[in-house]
C-alpha positions in Angstrom: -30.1 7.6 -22.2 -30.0 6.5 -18.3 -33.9 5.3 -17.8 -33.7 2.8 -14.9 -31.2 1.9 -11.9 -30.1 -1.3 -14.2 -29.1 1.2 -17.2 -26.9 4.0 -14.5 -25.0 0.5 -13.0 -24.7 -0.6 -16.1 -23.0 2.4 -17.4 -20.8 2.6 -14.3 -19.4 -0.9 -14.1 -18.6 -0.1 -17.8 -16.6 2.8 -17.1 -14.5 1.4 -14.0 -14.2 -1.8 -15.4 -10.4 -1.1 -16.2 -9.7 0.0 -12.5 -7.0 -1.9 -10.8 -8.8 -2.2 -7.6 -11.7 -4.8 -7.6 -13.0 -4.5 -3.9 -13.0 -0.7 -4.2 -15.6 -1.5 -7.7 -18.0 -3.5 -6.1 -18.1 -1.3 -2.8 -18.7 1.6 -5.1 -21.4 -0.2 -7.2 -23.0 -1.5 -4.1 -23.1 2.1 -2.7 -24.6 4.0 -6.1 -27.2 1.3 -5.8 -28.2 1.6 -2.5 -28.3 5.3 -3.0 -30.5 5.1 -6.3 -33.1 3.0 -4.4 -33.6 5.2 -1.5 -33.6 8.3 -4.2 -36.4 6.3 -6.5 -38.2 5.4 -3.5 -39.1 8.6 -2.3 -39.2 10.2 -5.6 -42.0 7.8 -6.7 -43.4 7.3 -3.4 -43.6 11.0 -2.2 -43.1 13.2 -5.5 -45.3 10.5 -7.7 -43.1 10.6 -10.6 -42.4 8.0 -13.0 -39.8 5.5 -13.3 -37.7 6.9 -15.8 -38.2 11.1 -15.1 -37.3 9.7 -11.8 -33.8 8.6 -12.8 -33.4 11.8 -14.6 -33.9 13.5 -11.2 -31.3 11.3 -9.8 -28.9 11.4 -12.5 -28.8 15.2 -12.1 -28.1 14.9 -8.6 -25.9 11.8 -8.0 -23.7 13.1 -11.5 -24.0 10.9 -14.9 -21.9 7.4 -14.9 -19.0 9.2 -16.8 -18.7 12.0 -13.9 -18.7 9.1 -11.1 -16.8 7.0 -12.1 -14.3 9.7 -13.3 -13.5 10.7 -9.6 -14.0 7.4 -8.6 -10.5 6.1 -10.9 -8.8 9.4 -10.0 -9.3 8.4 -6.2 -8.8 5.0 -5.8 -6.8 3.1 -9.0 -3.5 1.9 -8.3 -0.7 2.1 -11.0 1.8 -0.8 -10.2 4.4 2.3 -10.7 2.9 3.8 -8.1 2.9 0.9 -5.7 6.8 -0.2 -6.7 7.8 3.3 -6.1 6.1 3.9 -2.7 7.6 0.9 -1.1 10.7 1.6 -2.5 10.7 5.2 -0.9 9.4 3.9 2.4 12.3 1.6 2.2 14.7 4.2 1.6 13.4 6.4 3.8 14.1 3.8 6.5 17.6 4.1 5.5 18.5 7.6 5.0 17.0 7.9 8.5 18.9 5.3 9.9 22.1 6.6 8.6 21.3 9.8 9.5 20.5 8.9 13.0 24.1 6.8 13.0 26.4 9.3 11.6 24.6 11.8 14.1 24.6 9.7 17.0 28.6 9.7 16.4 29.8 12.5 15.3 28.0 15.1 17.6 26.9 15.5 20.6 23.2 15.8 21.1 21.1 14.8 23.6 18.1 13.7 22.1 19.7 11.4 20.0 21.6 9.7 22.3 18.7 9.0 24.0 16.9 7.8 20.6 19.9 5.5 19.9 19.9 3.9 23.5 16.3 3.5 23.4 16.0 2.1 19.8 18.9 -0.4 20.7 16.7 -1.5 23.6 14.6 -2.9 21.1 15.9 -4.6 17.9 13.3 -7.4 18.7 10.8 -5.2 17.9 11.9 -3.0 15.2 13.2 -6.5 13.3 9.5 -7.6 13.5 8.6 -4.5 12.3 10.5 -4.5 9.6 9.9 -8.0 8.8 5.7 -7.0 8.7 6.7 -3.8 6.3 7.9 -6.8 4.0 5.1 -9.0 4.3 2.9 -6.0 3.9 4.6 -5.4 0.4 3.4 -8.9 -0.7 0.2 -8.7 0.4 -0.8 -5.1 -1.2 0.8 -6.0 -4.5 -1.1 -9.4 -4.3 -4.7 -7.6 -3.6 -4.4 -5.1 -6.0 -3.1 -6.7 -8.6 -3.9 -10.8 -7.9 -1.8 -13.0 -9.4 -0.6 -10.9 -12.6 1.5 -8.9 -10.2 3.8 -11.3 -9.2 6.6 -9.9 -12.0 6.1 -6.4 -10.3 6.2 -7.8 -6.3 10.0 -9.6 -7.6 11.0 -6.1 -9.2 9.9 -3.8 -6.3 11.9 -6.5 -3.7 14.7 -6.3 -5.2 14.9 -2.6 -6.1 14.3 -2.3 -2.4 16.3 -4.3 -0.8 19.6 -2.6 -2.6 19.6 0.0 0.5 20.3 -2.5 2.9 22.9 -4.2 0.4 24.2 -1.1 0.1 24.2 -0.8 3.8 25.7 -4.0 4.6 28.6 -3.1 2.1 29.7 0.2 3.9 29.8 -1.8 7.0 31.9 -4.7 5.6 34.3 -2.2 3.7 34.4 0.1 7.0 33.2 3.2 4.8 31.1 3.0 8.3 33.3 1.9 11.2 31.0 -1.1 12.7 32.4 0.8 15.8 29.8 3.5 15.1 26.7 0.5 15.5 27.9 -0.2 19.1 26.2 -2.4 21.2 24.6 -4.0 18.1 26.7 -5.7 16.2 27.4 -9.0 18.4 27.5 -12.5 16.8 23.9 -13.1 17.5 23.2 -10.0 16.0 24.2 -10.5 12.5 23.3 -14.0 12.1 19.8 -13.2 13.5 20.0 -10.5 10.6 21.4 -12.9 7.8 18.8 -15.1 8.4 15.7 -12.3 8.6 17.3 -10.8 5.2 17.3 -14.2 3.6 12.9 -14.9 5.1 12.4 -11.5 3.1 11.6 -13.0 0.0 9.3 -15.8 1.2 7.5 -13.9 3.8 7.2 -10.9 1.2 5.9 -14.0 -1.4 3.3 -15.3 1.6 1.8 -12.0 1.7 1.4 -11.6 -2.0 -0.7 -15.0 -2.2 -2.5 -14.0 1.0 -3.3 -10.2 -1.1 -4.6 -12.9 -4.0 -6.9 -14.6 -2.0 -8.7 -11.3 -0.7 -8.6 -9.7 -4.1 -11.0 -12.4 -5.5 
């Protein structure tokens, strides 16, 4: 029986305390108490009622513990399946469309894409720095979701995806993909600028994780 703010917090911290995302726990207790005190407040002050047949008036209207924190798992927890897999697709989504915008800018002639490829080769700089944030980005949301215990799940999820541009790499150095078809890219100081971002990924992915650690406390 909810009879006082302390009892409906209670009740709620209990019921969340299994969520995988600890900032998104205390914002939502900080919120449901703020919003009790307001609702006592004028319930008491304006309505004169009691302490405890004031919570029942805000129980009915803010939902019981159980119903709150219900939506509040369904919104906001984090499986670390769910966070492998969406980096993984991101990643191979980066590659599909990178392979799709190769083979098209090759093999047929449309306007738009040339223009895509010309002006995306105007700025590897850019798109390696990118690239090289999406990685450190990986780090640093495994590493504030799931502090130090995901650091088993941030080696797995590199590694799965990183096999696209493995994969990619091999179809070049096999000439399943002419390196022709990557024209103006591929100079000297292109691939050793790429060697050496492929072998940061790891360490700069690792930096973000223990930077995700320190804001997950």
């Amino acid at each position: 029986m909810i009879q006082s703010k302390e009892d409906y917090l209670y009740a709620l911290a209990n019921q969340i305390r299994n969520s995988s995302s600890p900032h998104s726990k205390k914002d939502l207790i900080h919120e449901i108490d703020m919003h009790i005190t307001e609702m006592l407040f004028d319930l008491k002050e304006f309505d004169g009622l009691d302490e405890a047949t004031a919570m029942e008036k805000v129980v009915d209207r803010l939902g019981t513990p159980e119903q709150v924190a219900k939506e509040f798992l369904e919104e906001t927890d984090v499986t670390p399946t769910k966070m492998q897999w969406m980096f993984i697709s991101i990643n191979l989504l980066f590659f599909i469309g990178g392979i799709a915008l190769t083979v098209t800018y090759n093999l047929l002639p449309v306007t738009i894409i040339d223009e895509l490829w010309l002006g995306l080769t105007s700025i590897t700089t850019l798109i390696i720095i990118l690239y090289m944030f999406f990685w450190v980005l990986l780090g640093y949301e495994i590493g504030k979701e799931f502090g130090l215990g995901g650091k088993a799940l941030l080696f797995k999820t590199f590694y799965i995806a990183l096999l696209p541009n493995l994969i990619l790499m091999s179809l070049v150095v096999f000439q399943i993909m002419p390196s022709s078809w990557f024209d103006p890219l591929l100079t000297p100081s292109f691939i050793a600028v790429c060697i050496l971002c492929t072998a940061f990924l790891y360490p700069i992915s690792y930096a973000g994780f223990r930077w995700g650690t320190i804001r997950s406390v």
